[in-house]
PDB file with one MODEL, atoms N, CA, C and O in Angstrom:
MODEL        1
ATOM      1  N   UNK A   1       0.848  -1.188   0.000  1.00  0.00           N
ATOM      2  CA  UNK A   1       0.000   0.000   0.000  1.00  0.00           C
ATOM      3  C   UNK A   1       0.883   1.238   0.000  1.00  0.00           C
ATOM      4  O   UNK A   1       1.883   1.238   0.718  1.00  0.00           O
ATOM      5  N   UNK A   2       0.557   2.403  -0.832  1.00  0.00           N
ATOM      6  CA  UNK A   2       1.062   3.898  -0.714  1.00  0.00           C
ATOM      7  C   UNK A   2       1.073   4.541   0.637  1.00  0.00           C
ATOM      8  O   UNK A   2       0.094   4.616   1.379  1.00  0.00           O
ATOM      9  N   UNK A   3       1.625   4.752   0.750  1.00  0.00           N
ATOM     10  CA  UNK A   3       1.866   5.673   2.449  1.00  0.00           C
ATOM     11  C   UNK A   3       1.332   7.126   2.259  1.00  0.00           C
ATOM     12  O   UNK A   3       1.918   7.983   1.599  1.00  0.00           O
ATOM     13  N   UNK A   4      -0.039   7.328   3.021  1.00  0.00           N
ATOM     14  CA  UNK A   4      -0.105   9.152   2.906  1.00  0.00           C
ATOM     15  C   UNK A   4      -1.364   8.994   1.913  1.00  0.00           C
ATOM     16  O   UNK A   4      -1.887  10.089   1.707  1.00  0.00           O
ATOM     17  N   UNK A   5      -2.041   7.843   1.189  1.00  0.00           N
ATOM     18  CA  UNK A   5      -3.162   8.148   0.289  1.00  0.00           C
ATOM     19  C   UNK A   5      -4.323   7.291   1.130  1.00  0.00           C
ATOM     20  O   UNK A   5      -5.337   6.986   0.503  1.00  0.00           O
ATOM     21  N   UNK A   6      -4.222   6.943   2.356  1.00  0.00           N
ATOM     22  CA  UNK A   6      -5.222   5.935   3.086  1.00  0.00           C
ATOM     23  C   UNK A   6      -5.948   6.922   4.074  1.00  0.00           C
ATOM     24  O   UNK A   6      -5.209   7.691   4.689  1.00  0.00           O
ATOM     25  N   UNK A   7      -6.962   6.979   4.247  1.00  0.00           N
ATOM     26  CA  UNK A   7      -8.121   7.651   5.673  1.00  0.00           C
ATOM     27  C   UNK A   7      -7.653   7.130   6.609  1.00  0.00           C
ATOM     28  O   UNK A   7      -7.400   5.930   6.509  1.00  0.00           O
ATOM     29  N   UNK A   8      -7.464   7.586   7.431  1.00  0.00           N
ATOM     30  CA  UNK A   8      -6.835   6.995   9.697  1.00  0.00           C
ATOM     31  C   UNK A   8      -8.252   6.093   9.518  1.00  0.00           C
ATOM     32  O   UNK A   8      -9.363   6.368   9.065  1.00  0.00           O
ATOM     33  N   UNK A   9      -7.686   4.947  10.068  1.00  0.00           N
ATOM     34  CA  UNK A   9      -9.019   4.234  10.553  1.00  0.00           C
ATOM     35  C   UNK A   9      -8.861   4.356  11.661  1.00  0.00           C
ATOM     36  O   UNK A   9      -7.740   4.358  12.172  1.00  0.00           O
ATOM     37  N   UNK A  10     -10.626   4.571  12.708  1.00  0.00           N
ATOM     38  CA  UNK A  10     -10.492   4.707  13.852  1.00  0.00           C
ATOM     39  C   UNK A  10     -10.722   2.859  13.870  1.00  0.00           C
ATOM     40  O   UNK A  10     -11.082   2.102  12.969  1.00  0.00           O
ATOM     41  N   UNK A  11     -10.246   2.532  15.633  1.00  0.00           N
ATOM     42  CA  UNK A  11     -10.632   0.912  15.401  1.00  0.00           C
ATOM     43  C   UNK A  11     -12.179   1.386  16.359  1.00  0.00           C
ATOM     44  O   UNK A  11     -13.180   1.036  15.734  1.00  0.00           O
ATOM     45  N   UNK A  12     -12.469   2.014  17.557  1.00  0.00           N
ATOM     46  CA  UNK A  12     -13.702   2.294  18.033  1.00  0.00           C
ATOM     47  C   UNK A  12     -14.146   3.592  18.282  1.00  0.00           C
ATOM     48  O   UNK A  12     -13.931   4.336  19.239  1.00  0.00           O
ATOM     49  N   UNK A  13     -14.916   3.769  17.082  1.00  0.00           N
ATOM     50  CA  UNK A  13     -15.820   4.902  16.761  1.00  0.00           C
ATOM     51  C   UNK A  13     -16.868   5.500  17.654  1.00  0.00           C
ATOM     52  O   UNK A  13     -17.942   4.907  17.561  1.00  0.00           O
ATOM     53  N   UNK A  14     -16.859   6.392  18.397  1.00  0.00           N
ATOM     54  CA  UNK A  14     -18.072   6.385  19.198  1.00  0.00           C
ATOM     55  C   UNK A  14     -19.830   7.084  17.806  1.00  0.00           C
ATOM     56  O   UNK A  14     -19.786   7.681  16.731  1.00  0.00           O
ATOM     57  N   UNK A  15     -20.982   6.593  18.606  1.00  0.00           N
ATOM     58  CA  UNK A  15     -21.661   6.516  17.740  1.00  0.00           C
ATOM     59  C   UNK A  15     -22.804   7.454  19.015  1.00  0.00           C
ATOM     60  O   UNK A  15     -23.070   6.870  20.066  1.00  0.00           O
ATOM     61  N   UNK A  16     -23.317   8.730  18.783  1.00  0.00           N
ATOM     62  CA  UNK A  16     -23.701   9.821  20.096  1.00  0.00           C
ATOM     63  C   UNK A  16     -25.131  10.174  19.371  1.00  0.00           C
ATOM     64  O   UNK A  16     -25.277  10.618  18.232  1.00  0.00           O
ATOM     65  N   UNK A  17     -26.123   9.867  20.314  1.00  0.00           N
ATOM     66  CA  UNK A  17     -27.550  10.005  20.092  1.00  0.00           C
ATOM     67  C   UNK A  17     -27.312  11.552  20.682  1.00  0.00           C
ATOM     68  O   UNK A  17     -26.655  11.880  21.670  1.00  0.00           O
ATOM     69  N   UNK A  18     -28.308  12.672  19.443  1.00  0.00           N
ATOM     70  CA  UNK A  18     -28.404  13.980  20.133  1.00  0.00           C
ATOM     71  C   UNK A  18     -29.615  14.086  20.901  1.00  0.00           C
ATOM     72  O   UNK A  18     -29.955  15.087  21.532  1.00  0.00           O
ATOM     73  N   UNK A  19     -30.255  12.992  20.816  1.00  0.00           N
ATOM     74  CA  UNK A  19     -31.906  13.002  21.206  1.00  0.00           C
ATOM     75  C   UNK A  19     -31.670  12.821  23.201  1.00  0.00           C
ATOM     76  O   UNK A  19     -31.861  13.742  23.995  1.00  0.00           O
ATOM     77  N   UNK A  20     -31.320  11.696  23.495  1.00  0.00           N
ATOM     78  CA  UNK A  20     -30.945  11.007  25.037  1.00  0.00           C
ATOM     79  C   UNK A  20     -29.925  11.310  25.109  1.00  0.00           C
ATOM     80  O   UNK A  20     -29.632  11.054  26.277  1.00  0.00           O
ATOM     81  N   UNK A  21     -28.634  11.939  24.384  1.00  0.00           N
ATOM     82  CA  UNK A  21     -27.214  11.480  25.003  1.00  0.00           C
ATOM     83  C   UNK A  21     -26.654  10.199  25.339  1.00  0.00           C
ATOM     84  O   UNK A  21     -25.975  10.008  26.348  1.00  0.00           O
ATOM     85  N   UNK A  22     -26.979   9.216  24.380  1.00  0.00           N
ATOM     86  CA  UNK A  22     -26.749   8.050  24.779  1.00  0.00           C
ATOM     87  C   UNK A  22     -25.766   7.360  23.441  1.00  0.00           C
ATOM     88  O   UNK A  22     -26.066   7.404  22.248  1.00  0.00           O
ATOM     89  N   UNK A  23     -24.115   6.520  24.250  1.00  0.00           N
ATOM     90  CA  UNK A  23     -23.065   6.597  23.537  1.00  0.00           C
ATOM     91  C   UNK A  23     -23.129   5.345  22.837  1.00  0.00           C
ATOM     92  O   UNK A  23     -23.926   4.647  23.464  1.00  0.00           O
ATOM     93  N   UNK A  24     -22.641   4.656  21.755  1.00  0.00           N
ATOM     94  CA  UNK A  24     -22.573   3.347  21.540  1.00  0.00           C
ATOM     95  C   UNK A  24     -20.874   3.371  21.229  1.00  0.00           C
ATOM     96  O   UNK A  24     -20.000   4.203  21.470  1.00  0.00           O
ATOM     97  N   UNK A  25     -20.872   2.437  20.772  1.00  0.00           N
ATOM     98  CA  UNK A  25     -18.891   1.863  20.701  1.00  0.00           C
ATOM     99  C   UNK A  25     -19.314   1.195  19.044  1.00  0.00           C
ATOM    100  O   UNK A  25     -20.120   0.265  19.069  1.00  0.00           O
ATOM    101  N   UNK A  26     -18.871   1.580  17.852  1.00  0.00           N
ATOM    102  CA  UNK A  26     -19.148   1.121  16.785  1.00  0.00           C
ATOM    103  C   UNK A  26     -17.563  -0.520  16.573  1.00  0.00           C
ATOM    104  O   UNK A  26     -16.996  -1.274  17.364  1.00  0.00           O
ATOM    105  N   UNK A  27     -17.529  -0.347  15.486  1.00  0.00           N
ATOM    106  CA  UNK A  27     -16.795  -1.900  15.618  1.00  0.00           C
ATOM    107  C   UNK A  27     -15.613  -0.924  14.960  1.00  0.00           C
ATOM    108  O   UNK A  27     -14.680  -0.808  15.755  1.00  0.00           O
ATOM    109  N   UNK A  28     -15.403  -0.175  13.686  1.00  0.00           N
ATOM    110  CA  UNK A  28     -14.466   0.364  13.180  1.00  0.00           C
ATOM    111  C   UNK A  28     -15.183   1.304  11.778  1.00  0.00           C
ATOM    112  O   UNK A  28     -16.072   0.911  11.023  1.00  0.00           O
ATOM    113  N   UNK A  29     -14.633   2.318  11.759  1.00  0.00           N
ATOM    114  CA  UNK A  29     -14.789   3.421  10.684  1.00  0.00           C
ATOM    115  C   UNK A  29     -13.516   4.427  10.494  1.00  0.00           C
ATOM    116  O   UNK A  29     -12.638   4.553  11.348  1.00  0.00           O
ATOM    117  N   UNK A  30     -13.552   5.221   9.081  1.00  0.00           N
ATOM    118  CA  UNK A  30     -13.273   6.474   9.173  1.00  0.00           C
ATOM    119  C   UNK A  30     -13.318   7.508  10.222  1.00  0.00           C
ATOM    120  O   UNK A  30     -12.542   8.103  10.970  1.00  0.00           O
ATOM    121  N   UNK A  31     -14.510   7.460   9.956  1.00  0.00           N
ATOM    122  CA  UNK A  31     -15.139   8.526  11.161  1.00  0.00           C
ATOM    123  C   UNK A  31     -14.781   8.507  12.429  1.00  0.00           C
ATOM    124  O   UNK A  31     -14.501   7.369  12.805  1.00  0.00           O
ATOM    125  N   UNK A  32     -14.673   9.400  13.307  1.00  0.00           N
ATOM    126  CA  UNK A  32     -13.905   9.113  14.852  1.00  0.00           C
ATOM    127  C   UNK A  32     -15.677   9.279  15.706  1.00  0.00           C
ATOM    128  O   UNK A  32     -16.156   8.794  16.731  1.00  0.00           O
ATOM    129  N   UNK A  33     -16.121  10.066  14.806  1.00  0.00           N
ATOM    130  CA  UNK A  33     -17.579  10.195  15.974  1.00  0.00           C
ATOM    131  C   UNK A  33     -18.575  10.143  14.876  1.00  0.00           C
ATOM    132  O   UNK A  33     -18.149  10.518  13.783  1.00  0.00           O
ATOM    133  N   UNK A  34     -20.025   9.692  14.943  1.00  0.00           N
ATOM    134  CA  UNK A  34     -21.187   9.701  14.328  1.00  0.00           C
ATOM    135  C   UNK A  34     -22.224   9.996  15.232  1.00  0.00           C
ATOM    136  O   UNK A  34     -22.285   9.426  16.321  1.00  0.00           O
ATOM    137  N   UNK A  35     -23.464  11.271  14.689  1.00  0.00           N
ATOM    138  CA  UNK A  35     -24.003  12.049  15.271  1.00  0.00           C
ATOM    139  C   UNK A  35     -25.652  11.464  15.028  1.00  0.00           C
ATOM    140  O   UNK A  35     -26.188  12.048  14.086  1.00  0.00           O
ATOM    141  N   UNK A  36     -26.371  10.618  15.579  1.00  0.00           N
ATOM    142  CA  UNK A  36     -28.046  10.363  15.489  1.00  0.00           C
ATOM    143  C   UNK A  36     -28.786  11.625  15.907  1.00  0.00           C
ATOM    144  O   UNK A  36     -28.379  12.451  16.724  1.00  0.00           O
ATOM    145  N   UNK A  37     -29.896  11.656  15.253  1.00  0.00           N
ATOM    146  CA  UNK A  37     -30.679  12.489  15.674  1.00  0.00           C
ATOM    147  C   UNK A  37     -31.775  11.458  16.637  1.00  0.00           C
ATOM    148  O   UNK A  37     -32.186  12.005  17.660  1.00  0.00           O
ATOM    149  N   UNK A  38     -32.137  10.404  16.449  1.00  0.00           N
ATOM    150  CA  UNK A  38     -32.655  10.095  17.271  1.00  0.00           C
ATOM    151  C   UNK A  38     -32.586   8.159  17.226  1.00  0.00           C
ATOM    152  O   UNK A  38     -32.872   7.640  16.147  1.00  0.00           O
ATOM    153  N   UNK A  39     -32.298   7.459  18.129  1.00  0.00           N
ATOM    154  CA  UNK A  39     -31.795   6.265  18.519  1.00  0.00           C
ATOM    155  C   UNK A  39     -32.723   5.132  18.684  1.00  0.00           C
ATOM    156  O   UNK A  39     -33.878   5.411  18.364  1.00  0.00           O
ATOM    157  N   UNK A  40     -32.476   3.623  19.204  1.00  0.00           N
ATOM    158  CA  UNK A  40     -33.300   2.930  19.392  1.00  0.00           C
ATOM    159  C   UNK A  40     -33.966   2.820  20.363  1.00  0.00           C
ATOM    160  O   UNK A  40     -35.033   2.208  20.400  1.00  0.00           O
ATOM    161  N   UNK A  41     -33.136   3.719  21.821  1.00  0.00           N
ATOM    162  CA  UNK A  41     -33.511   3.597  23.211  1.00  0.00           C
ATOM    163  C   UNK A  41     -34.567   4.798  23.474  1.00  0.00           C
ATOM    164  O   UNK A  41     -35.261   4.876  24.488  1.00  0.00           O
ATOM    165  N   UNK A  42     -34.579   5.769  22.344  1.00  0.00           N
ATOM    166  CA  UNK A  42     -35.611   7.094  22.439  1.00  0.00           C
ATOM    167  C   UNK A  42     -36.662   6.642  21.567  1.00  0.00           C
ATOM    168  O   UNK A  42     -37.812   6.550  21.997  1.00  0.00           O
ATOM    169  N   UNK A  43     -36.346   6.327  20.283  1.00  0.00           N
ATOM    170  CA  UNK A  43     -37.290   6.333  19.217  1.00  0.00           C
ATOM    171  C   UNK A  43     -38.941   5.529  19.782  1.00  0.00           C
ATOM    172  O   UNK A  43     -39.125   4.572  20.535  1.00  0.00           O
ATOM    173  N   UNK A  44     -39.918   6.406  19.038  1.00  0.00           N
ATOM    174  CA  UNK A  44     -41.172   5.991  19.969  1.00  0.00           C
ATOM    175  C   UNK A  44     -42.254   4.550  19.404  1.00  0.00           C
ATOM    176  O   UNK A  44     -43.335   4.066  19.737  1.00  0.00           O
ATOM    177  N   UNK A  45     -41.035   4.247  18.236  1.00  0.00           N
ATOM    178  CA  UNK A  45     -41.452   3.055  17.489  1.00  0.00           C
ATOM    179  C   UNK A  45     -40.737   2.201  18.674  1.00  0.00           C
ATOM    180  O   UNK A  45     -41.492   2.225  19.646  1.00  0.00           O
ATOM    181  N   UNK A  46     -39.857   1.642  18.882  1.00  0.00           N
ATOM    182  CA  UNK A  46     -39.025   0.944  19.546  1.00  0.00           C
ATOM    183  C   UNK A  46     -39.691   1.145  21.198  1.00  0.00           C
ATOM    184  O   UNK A  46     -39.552   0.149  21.907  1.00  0.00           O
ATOM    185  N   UNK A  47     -40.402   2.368  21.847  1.00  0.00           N
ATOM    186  CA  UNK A  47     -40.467   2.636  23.209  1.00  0.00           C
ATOM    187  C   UNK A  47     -42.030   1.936  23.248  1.00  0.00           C
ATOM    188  O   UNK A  47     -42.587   1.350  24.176  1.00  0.00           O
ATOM    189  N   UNK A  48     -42.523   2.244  21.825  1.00  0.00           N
ATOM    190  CA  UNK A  48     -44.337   2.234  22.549  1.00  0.00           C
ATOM    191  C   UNK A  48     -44.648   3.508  22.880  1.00  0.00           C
ATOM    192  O   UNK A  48     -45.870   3.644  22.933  1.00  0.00           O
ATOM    193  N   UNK A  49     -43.824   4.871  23.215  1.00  0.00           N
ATOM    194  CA  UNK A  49     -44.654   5.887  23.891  1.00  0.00           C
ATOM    195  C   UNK A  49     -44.783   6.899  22.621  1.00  0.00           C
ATOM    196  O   UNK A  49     -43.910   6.987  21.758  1.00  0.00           O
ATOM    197  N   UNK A  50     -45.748   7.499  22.625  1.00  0.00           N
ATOM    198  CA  UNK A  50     -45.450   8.709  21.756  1.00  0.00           C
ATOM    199  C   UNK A  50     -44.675   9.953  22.017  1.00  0.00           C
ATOM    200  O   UNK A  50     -44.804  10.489  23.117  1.00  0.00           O
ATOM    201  N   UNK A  51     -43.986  10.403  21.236  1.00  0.00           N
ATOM    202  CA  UNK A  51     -43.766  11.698  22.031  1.00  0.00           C
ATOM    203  C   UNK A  51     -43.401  12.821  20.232  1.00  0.00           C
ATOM    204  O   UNK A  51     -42.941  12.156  19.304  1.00  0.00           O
ATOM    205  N   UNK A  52     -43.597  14.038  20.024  1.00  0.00           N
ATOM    206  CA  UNK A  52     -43.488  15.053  19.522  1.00  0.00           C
ATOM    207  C   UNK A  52     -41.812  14.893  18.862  1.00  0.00           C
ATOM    208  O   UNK A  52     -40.951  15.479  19.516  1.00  0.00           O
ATOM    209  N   UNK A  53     -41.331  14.097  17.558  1.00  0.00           N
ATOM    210  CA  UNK A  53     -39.706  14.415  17.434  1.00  0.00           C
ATOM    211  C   UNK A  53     -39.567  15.684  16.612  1.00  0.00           C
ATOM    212  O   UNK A  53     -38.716  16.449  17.066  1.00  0.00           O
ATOM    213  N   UNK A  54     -40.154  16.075  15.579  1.00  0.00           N
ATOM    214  CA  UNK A  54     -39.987  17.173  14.884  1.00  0.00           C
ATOM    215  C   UNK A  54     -40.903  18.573  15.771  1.00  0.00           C
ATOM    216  O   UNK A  54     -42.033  18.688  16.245  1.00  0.00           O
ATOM    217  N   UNK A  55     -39.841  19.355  15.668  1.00  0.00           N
ATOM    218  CA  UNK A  55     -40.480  20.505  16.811  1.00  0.00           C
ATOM    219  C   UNK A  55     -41.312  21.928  15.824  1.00  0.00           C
ATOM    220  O   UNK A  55     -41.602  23.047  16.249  1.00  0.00           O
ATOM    221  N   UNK A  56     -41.510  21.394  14.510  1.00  0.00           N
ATOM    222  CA  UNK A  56     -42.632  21.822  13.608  1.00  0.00           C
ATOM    223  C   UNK A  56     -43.176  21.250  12.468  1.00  0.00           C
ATOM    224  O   UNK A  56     -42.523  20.758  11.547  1.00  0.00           O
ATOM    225  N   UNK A  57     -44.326  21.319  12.542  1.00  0.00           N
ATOM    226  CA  UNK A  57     -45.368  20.764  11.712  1.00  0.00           C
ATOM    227  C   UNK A  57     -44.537  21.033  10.200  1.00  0.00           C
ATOM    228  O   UNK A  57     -43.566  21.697   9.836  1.00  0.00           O
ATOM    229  N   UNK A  58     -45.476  20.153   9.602  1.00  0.00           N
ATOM    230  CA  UNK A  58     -44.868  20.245   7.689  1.00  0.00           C
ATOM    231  C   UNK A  58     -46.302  21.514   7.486  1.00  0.00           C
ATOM    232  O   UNK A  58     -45.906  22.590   7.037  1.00  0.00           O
ATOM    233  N   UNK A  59     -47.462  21.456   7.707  1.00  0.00           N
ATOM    234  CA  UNK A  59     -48.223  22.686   7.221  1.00  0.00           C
ATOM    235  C   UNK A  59     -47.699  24.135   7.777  1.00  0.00           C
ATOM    236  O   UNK A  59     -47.647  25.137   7.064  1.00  0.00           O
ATOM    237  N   UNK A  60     -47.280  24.092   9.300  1.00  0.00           N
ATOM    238  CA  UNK A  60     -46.698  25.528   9.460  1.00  0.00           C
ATOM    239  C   UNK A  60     -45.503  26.042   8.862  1.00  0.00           C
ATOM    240  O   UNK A  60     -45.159  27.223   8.808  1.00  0.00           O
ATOM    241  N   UNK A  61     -44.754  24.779   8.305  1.00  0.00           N
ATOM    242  CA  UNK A  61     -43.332  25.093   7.652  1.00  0.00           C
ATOM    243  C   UNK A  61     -44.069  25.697   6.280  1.00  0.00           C
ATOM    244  O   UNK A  61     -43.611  26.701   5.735  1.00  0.00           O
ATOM    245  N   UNK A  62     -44.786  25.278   5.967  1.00  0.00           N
ATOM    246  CA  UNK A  62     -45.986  25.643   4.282  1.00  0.00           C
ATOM    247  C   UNK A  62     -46.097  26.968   4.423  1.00  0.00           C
ATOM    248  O   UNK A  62     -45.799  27.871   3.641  1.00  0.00           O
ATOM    249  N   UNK A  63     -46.584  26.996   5.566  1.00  0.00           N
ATOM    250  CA  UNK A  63     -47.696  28.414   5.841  1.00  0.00           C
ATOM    251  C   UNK A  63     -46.650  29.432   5.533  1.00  0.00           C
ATOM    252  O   UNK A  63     -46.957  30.432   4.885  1.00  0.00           O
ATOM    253  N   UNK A  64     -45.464  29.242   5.947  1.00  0.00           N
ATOM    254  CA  UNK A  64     -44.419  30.076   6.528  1.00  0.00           C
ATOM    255  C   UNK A  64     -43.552  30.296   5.551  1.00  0.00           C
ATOM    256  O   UNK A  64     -42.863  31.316   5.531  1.00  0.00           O
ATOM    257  N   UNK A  65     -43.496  29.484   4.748  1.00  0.00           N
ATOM    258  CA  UNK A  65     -42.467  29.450   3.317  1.00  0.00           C
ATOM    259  C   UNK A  65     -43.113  30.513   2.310  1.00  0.00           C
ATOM    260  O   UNK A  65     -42.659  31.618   2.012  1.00  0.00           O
ATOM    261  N   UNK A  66     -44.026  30.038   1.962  1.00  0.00           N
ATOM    262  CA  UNK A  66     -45.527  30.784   1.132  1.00  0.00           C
ATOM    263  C   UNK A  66     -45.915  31.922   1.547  1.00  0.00           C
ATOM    264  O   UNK A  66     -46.510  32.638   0.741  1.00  0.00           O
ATOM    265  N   UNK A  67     -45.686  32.405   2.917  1.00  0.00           N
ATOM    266  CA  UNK A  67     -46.258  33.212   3.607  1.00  0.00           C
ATOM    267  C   UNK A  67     -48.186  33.556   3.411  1.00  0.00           C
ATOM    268  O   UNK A  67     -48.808  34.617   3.381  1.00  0.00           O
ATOM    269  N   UNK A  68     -48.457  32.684   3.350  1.00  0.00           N
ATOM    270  CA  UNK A  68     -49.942  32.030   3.654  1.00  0.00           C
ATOM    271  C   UNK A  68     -50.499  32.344   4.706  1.00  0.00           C
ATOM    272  O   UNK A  68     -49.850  32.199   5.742  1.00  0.00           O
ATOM    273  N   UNK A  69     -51.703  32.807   4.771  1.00  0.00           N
ATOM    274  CA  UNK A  69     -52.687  33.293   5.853  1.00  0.00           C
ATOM    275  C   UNK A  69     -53.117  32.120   6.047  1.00  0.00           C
ATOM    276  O   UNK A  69     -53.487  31.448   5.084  1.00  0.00           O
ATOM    277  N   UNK A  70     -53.164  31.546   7.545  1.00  0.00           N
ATOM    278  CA  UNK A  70     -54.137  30.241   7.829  1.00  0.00           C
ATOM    279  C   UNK A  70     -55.733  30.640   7.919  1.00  0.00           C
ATOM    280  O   UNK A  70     -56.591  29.776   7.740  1.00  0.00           O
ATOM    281  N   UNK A  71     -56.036  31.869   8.178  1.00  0.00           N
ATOM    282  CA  UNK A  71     -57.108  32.139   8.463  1.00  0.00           C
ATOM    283  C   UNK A  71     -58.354  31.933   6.822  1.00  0.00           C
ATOM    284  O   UNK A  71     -59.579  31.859   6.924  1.00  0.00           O
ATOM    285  N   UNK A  72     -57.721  31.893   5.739  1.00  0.00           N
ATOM    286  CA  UNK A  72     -58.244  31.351   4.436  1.00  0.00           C
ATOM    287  C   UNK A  72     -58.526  30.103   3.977  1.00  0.00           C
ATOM    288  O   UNK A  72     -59.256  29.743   3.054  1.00  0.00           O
ATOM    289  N   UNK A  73     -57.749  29.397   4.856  1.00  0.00           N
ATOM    290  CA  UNK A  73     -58.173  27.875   4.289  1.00  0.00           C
ATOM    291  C   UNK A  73     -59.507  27.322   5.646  1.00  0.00           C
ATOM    292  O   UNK A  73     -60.056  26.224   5.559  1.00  0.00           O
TER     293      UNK A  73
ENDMDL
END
């Protein structure tokens, strides 16, 4: 192999939920860290509970792009 044309392999990658703060230990990557937005120990498929992950609607993002009166529809 060429010396100087290879990516650092990390051998344990940490893998960081932004949702819980919760760390995993990957097996090996490039990457030294990988960032979830949301995990298996939060996610509300996996929990059973519901809870709110996107902190705005797809119609108010509409309303708001368009600049759309809600009071018309």
């Amino acid at each position: 192999m060429k010396a100087g044309i290879h990516p650092v392999y990390h051998q344990t990658p940490d893998i960081v939920c932004t949702s819980c703060g919760t760390r995993y230990e990957a097996v090996g990557s490039t990457a030294a860290e990988f960032r979830l937005t949301i995990c298996g120990k939060c996610h509300p498929y996996y929990t059973g509970e519901q809870k709110i992950v996107d902190t705005e609607g797809r119609v108010e993002r509409l309303m708001r792009r368009y600049k759309l009166d809600s009071a018309k529809s």
